[in-house]
Structure formats: C-alpha cells, structure tokens
N, C-alpha and C positions, 0 to 999 in steps of 0.2 A: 883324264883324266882321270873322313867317316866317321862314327861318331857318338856315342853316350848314354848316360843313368835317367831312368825316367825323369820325366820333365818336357814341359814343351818352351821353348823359349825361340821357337823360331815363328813367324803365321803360317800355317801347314796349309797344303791345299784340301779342296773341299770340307774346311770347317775350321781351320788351325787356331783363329780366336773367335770363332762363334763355337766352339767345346766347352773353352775356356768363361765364357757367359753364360751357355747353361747349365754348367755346371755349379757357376753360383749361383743360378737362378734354383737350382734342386735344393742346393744349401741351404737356400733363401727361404723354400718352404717348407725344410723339415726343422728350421728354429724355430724358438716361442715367439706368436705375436707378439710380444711385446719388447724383442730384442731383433728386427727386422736388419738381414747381412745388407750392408751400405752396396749399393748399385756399381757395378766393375764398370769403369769408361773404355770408351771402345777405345781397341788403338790409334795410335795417329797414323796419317796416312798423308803421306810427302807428295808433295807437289812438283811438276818439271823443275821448280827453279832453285827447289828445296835440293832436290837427286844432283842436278847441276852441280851445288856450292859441293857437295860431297866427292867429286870427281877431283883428282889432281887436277891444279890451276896449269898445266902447261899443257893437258890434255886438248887438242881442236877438239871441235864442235860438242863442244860438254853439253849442249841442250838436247842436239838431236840424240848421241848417246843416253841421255837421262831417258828421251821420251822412249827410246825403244826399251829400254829395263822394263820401265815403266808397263807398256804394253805387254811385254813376256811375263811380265807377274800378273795382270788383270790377264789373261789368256788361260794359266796355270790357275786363276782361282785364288791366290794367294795376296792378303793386304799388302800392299806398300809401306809395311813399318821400317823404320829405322834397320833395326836388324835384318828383316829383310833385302832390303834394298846393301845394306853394304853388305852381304854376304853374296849377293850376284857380282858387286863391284869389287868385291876382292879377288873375287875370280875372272874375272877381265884383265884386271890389272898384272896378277901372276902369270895367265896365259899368254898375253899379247902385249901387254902395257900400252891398250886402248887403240889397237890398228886392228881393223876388219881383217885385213890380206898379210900377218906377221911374216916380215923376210925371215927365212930360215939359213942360219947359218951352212956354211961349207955344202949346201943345198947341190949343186953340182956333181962336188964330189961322192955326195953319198948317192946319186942315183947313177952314178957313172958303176963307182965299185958293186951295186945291184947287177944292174944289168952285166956286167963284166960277170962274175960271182953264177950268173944264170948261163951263160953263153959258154962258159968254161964247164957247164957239164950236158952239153950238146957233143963234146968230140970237138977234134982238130978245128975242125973248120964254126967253130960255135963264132972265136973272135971276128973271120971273116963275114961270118952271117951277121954279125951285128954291125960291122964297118957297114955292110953294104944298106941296112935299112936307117943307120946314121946319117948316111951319105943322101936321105933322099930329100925333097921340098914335100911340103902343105903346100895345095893350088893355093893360090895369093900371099904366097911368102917367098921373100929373098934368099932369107937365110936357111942352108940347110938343119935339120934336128938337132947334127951336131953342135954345131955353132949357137944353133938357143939352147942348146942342155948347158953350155958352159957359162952361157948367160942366166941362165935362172937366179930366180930371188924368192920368189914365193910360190905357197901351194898352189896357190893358181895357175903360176906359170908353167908348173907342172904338169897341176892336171891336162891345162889345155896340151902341153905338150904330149903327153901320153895318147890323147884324144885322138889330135893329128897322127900320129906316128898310127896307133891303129886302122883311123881309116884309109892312110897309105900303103900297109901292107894288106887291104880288104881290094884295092884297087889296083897295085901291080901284080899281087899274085893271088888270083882267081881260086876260088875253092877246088877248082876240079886238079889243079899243078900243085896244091898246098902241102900235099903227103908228100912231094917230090922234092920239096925247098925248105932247106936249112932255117931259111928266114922266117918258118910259120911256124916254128917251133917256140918262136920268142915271142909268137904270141896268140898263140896258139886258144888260149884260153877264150878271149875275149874280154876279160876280168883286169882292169884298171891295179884291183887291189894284189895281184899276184906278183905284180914285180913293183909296185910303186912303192918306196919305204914309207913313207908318209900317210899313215890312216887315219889322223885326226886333223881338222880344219877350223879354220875360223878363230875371232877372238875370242871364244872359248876354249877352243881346240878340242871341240865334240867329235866322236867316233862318229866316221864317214857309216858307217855299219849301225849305230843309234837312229841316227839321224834319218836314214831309208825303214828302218823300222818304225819309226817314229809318223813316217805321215801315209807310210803300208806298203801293201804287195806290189800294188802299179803303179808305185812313182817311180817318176825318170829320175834315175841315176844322174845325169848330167844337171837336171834341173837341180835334184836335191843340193850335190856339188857347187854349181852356181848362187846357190842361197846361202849355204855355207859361208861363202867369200864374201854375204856383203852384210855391212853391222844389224843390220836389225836380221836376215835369218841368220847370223852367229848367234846371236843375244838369244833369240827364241828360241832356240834348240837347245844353248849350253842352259840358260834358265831351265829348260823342262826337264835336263839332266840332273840339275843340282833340287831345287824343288818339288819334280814332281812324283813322289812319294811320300807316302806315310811314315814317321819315326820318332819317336817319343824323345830326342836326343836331346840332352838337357844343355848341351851346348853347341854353335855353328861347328865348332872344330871337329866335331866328326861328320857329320855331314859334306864338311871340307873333302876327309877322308874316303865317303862311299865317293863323291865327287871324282877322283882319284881310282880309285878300286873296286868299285862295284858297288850297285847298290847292295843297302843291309850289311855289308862287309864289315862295317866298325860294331853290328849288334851281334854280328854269327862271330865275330874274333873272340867277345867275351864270353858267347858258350863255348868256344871250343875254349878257351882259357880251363873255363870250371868243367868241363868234360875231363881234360889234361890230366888235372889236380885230381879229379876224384875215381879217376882211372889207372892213373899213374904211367901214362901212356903219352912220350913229347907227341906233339905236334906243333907243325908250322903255322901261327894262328894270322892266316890269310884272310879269314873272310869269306872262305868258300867250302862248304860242307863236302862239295860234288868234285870229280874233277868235270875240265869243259873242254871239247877243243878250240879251233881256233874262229871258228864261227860262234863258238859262246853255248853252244849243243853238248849238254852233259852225255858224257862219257863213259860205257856201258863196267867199266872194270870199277868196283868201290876204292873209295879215296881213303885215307888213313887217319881222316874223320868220321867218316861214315863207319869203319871199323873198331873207330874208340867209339860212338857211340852205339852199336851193339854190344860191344862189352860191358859197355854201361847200363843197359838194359839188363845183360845178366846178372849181373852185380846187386844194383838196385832198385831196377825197377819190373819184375819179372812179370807184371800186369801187362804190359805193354809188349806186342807181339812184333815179332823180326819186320813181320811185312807192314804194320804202322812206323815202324820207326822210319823205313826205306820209304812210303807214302808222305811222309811227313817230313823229311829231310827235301824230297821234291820240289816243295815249297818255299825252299832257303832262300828265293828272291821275291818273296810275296809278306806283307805287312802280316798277313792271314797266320804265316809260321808260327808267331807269338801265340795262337791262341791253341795250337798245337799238343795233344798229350804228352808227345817226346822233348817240347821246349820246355812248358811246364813241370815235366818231371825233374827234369836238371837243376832248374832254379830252386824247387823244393825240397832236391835231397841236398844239392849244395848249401843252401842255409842250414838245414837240419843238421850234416856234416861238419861244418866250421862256422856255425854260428854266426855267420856275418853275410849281410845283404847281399846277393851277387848284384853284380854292374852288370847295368842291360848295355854299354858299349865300352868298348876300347881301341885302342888305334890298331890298327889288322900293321902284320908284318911283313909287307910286301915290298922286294927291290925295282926298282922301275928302271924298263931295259926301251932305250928308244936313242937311235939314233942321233935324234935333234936335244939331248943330254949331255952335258959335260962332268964325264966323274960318275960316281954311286949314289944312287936316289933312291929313299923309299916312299912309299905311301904316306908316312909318318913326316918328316923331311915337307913333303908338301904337304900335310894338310896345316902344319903350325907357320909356313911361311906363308897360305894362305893367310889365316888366324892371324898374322901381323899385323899384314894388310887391314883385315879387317876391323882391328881393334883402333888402327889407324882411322879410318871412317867413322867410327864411332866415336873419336875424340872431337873430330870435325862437328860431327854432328852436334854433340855437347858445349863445343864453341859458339856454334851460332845461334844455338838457344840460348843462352847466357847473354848473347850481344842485348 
C-alpha cells in the first residue's frame, strides 16, 4: 500500500494528544494569572461497540473486527479517537472490504503467466521443466499443483501452494542432482517472493517484506505469512504500517498516501516540489529522495533529487557542504529529516523566495503497477478513495452522537 501542512489531527503514537496537552499546559503557564488557558479534554476514546457501529452494517463479525483495531491502536500507542479509528477502517475497507483472506481476482492466471514468463528463459525445455514439477502431489493431497494452481482464490492458497510445490522439488530432486535438473532452476532460490506475483497480504494488504521486518531477523517466514492471513495479524501489522510513525500531517489524506507510497512520501513530494521551483529543475515528485532497489536498499548512483538538491546547495545555500546534504538526504525515511540543515534550508529559502509558506506535505506522484489492478493507479487515486471512505465513518460517527 500520504500526506500534509503542519498540524496534527491525527493521535500520533508515543505522544500524538499528550503534545497536544502540554503543550497547553506551557501556554497555560506563560499567560497572566489572572487570565488562566481553559483545560484541553482529553480525546474520546471508542469503545468495542462504539468501533462496531462504525463498521458497514453488512460487514460479519463487526465486534471482533472492532476489538482487533482496537488492540493494534493500544499496541501502536496511539488513542482510539474517532479519527483514528476510521482511518484504520478506511483502510480495511479499500483493501479487502473487511475479509482477512481477500480472493484475488483472475489469481490463477496471473501466477500461471509468472511461472510460464520464468520458464521461458530457462531454454527449450524451461516449459517441460515446469509441466513436470505441475505434474507433481504434496504428500496428503489428491490433487496435483496443477489442478489447485487453477483452483486458487486467495493469497493463502497461494502461498501454501508455493510452500508445497518447494518442498516437492527439496524432496524429488536432491541437492547433489539439482545442477543437473532443469526443474531446480525454478526454484532454485528458495525465495517464495521470486516468482510469487503477490507481495502484499492480508486485510490490509501489508508488504510481506514490512511485515518480517516488522517483528525481525528470526522470524519465520511462514509463521509471519500465516498471521498475515488471519484478521487480527492483518489489522496489527497494516495498523503499524499506517500509524506507526511520526508526521505533522494536518490531514488523514496524506497519511492515506505514505500508507500507499512510503513512509514520509507525501512530506519529501513537497520538498521536492519546492526544490523543483527553486531550482528549476523537473522532477518526479515521488516521495523518494534516494533511488532504492527492490529490497527497499538505497541505491549507490544519485537520484535526480538528490542532484537538484545539490544544486540547490550551490545556489542557495552554500553553508551546507556536499557531504551533509548526502548525510542528510539518508534520512528521508526518519521523522528526524525535518530537523535537518538541508530540510530546513529549503523551507527557508523557499519562503524567503516566493514569500509564501511552503507545505510540509502533498500527494507524491506515484503510478501504482500490481497485477491485482484494473487500469492506471496512482498514489493519489488511492489515498482520496481511501479519504472517502473515511470521511464516510466519520459521518457515522456524527450520527450516533446526535442519536
């Protein structure tokens, strides 16, 4: 699976509306005795049956769904407000429309044309080597791979299928024969994620690749996979994705966005915005300073961000040396970048430049390239259809306060 101008209107974790109280509380004691700031109430904080009523009414088990929100925000550190809570559930609802295990369309066919697409540059015999490990059983199953690859429905039935098919070709063809056989080439890796189209899971649909970094080095792969699939580890993992960072975002809709793109993504689009402008220099304002590869490991050649903002260094701010900007741009996925010489300088020559406040976010310009898509997607595209949703739950919620 970003977002906005200073302001915090989301509850942030470790502190998001306890800032926000002592910060009145400072206020509170640098006025005159005699004109004391009225006491901020703490936010409200929804109840299972509260999160429930918020849930579409055709949604099944709307309670245990609420309690696991519920639990991934207390987890995260972050209140249970209103806004909170329908900003997890907009995003349930856009990824999965509230199924742990979402059948994935035409599912079949896209991991058939994979595997075909990988087998075809093995050489002549790539197709035959695939028939032959199609052709085989998982001990305790009827049906051959073939026959459940055409049966699939969901990531799960995937994965497990991937699972088996690996540990059938560990079991007919021995590692000492595997240089010799066509069929080890298809899987040669061991790596799930090399031919499986499908890298996001769950009613979230959190990166399989998050999700293992998320609970470290020595977790099982399989186990993570299997939590994935069922609604409370969806909930708790896409929760930590959408929450758990820091971001001044004045509204859910970009956050929607990093949700989507990256974290930071909708704060680093408006520096590169005002980089752009005050360089004269396009760029594709992605959300990403660095380039990365495919493991998300920045990329040793500089991006043509990173090169407009060296030129921007030349330009304007000639204090700021080559190798702080590159130390600094390193940072691009850390709350910490804001406090940055090279963030900083941007924001302050940009006002100084064009007299007008720059925006600490904007929606990044990213096409969203995935299989399980119908059409041209971007970043932007989903985070306002999220933001529908969302504003949806918020009307709910305004209803039954009213009741």
């Amino acid at each position: 699976m970003d977002d906005g101008g200073p302001g915090r209107s989301l509850a942030r974790r470790r502190g998001g509306w306890r800032a926000a109280w002592a910060f009145a509380a400072l206020l509170a004691g640098c006025a005159p005795r005699s004109a004391p700031e009225p006491v901020v109430p703490p936010p409200p904080r929804l109840t299972v049956a509260q999160v429930a009523r918020l849930i579409p009414s055709h949604v099944k088990e709307r309670e245990g769904w609420a309690q696991d929100v519920l639990d991934a925000l207390e987890a995260e550190e972050v209140t249970p407000t209103p806004v909170a809570v329908c900003s997890v559930l907009a995003i349930i609802e856009q990824e999965s429309g509230f199924h742990a295990d979402p059948a994935v369309p035409n599912l079949p066919r896209m991991v058939r044309t994979r595997l075909e697409e990988h087998a075809n540059t093995l050489g002549p015999l790539g197709r035959k080597a695939l028939a032959s490990v199609l052709s085989g059983k998982a001990p305790g199953h009827k049906r051959t791979f073939d026959a459940r690859l055409n049966a699939l429905r969901t990531e799960r039935d995937l994965d497990r299928l991937f699972r088996d098919m690996l540990a059938y070709y560990e079991q007919e063809y021995p590692a000492t024969f595997a240089a010799m056989n066509l069929a080890s080439s298809l899987f040669s890796s061991r790596r799930l994620e090399d031919l499986n189209p499908v890298t996001t899971a769950g009613s979230m649909q959190v990166s399989v690749r998050y999700a293992m970094e998320k609970v470290g080095e020595d977790a099982d792969p399989v186990k993570v996979r299997e939590a994935l699939y069922t609604r409370e580890g969806g909930v708790r993992f896409g929760t930590s994705r959408l929450m758990g960072f820091e971001a001044a975002y004045a509204q859910p809709l970009f956050r929607f966005a990093d949700y989507n793109a990256g974290v930071y993504a909708s704060r680093n689009a408006a520096l590169q915005a005002q980089v752009s402008q005050l360089t004269r220099l396009p760029l594709v304002l992605d959300g990403d300073l660095q380039l990365y590869d495919k493991r998300g490991e920045p990329r040793a050649e500089d991006s043509k961000s990173l090169e407009a903002l060296l030129s921007f260094r030349q330009r304007h701010a000639p204090e700021l040396s080559e190798r702080q900007v590159r130390r600094d741009v390193a940072k691009e996925k850390e709350e910490s970048f804001e406090a940055t010489d090279t963030f900083r300088a941007v924001k302050r020559v940009y006002a100084n430049e064009t007299g007008e406040s720059p925006a600490y976010a904007q929606l990044p310009q990213v096409t969203l390239e995935s299989p399980k898509l119908k059409g041209e997607r971007t970043t932007a595209w989903f985070a306002r259809s999220v933001d529908a949703r969302f504003q949806k739950c918020q009307a709910r919620h305004r209803a039954a306060q009213a009741k």
